[in-house]
Structure formats: structure tokens, C-alpha cells
C-alpha positions in Angstrom: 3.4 -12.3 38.5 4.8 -14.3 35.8 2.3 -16.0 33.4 3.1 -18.4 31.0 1.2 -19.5 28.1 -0.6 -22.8 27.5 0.7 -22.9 23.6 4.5 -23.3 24.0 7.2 -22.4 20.3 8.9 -25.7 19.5 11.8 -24.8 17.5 14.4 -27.5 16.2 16.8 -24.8 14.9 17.4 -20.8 15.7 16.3 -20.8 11.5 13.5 -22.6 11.6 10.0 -21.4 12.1 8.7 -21.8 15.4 5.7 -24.5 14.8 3.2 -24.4 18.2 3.5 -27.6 20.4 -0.2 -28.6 19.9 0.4 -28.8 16.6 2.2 -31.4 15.0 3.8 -30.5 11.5 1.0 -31.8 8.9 -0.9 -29.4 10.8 0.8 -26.6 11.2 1.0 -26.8 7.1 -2.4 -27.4 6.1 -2.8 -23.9 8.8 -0.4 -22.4 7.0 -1.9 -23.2 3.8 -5.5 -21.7 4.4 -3.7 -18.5 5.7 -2.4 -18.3 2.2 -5.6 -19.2 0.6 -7.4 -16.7 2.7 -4.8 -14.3 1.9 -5.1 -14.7 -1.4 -9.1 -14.8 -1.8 -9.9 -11.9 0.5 -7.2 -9.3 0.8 -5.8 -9.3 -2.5 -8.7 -8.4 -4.7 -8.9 -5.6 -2.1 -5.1 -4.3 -2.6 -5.6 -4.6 -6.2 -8.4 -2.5 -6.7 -5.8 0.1 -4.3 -3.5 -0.7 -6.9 -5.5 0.2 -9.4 -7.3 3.7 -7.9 -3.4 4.5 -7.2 -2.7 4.1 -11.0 -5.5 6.0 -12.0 -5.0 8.9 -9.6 -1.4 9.2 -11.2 -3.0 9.8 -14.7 -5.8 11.6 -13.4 -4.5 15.2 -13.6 -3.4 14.5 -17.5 -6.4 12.7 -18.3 -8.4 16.2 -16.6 -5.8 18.6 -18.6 -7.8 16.8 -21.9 -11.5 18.3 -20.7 -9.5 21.5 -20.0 -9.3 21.6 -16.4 -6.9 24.4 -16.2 -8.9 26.6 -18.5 -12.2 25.6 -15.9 -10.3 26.9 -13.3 -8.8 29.6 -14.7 -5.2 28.5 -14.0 -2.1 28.6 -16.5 -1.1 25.7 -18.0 2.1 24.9 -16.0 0.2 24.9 -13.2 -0.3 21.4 -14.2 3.1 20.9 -15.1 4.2 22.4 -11.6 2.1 19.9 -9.5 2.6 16.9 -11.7 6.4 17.5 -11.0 5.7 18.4 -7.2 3.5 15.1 -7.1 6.4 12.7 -8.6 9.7 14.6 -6.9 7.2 13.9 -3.2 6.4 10.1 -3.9 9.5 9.3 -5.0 11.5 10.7 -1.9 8.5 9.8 1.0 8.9 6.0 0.0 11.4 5.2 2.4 9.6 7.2 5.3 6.5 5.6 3.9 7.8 2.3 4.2 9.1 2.8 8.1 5.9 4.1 8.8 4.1 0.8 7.3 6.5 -1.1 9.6 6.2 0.9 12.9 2.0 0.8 12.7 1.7 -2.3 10.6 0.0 -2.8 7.5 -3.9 -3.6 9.1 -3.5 0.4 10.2 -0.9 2.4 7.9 -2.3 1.3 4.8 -6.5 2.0 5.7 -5.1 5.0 6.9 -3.1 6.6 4.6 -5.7 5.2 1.6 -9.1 7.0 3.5 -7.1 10.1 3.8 -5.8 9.5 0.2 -9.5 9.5 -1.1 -10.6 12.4 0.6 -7.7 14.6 -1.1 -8.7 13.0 -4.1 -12.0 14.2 -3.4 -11.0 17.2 -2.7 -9.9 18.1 -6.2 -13.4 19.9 -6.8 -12.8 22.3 -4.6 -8.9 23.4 -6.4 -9.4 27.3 -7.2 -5.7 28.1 -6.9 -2.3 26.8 -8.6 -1.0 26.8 -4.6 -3.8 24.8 -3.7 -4.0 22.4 -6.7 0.1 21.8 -5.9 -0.1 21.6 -2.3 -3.0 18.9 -2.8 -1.2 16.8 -5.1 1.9 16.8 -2.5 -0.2 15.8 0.3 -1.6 12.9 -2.5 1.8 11.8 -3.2 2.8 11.9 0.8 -0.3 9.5 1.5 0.7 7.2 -1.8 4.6 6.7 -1.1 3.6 4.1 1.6 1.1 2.6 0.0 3.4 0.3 -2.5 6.2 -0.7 -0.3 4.5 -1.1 3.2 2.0 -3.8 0.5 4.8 -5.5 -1.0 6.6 -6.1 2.6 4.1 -8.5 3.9 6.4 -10.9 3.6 6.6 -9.7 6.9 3.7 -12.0 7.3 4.3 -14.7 5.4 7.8 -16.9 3.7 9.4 -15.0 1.4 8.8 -17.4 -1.4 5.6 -17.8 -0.9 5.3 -13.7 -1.6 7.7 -13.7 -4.1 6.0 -17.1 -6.4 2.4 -14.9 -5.3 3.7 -11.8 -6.4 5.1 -13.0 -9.9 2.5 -15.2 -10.7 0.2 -12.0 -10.3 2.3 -10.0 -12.3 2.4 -11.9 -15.0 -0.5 -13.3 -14.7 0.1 -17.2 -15.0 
């Protein structure tokens, strides 16, 4: 059975966006424009408090070596060192796989995903009796965190590219 839709693509060019018939192009514009606004008022305070707990979790081990968390737990001091290195040498590498996965399951589900299981590592920090256990933790960590960054940035996926990239900069530098 072969069903076709009521809204039909209306494309002028193979480049061009493909702008539904119903719609003429004043529109489709002003459509486009609240997607951005809503883009920008409701999902982006969001991923930047991610951005931020992402930051913080990064500095967190250091900032625990200065109330003497390896002496608490009874664990040598390159312990710290170990996982730290463990943590970097693991986000670094998992970016690209993080990144394909982001693409294959989409943003709406990699990224609420990987983040919930994120915190509950993070989490699980209080229960760290072991330099095995404190490294393999901070692996898993940096696994969940390598997709994080690139699988946010590529939602240009869902909108122009220089909308993005003028969104992007003018929250970076904060014009």
C-alpha cells in the first residue's frame, strides 16, 4: 500500500532547503525563527549547566586531593596521578566513537543517556576504597564524557550551520 503524505518538500534547487508546500516562504522563516528562539531559551541553559558539571567533574579529583582524599582513603598519592592520566588518555581517544554514537542514537537520547549514567559514577565516588576502583571509575567517567562535547556541538545537524556557528561564538564570547 503506498501512502503518501498530505505536506509535500518544494525544493527549487538539489541545495536548497526543502520548504513544506503549505508554507509559503515568510512562513517557513518566522517557523524557522521560533525553533531558534526556542532553541536558544530552553535547551541551552540546560546544556550549559552540562557544560559546566562536565568542567567541574574534570577538576574535581584535584580540587578533593586539597581536603586529602587520598590520605581518607588510604591510597598513595599517584593513585591520583594514575587515574587523572587514565581519565584524560580515555576522553581524549573515546571522542570520535562518542561522536558516532551521538549520530547513530541522536542527541534527544545519547546525550540524557550518557549524562544520567555520568552522574551516577560521579556519585559513585563515595564508595572508592581501592586505587583499581578509583581508576576504573574515572575511565568509565571519561567514556560517558567523550560524547558529551562533540555529539552537543553537531546539532548543526538540526539547524544552518551559521546559525550554530554565529550562536556558538556569540556564546563564547559572550557578546
Amino acid at each position: 500500500m503506498n501512502v503518501r503524505s498530505d505536506i509535500e518538500l518544494v525544493s527549487a534547487l538539489p541545495m536548497d532547503r526543502a520548504i513544506p508546500r503549505h508554507l509559503d516562504a515568510d512562513d517557513f522563516a518566522r517557523l524557522s525563527r521560533r525553533v531558534v528562539l526556542k532553541f536558544d531559551l530552553l535547551l541551552l541553559p540546560f546544556l550549559c549547566l552540562l557544560f559546566l558539571l562536565n568542567s567541574l567533574d574534570k577538576s574535581n579529583v584535584g580540587n578533593a586531593e586539597s581536603g586529602h582524599f587520598t590520605e581518607d582513603l588510604g591510597l598513595p598519592k599517584a593513585a591520583l596521578n594514575v587515574s587523572v592520566a587514565w581519565f584524560f588518555a580515555v576522553f581524549v581517544s573515546c571522542q570520535p566513537i562518542g561522536a558516532f554514537f551521538g549520530r547513530k542514537y541522536g542527541m534527544a537520547r545519547w546525550v540524557p543517556a550518557t549524562m544520567g549514567l555520568w552522574g551516577v559514577c560521579t556519585a559513585l565516588h563515595v564508595a572508592v576504597q581501592s586505587q583499581a576502583q578509583l581508576v576504573t571509575l574515572r575511565v568509565l567517567i571519561a567514556a560517558l564524557e567523550s560524547g558529551f562535547y562533540p555529539t552537543v556541538v553537531s546539532c548543526r545537524l538540526f539547524f544552518e550551520a551559521c546559525e550554530v556557528d554565529h550562536g556558538l561564538t556569540r556564546r563564547y564570547l559572550q557578546i
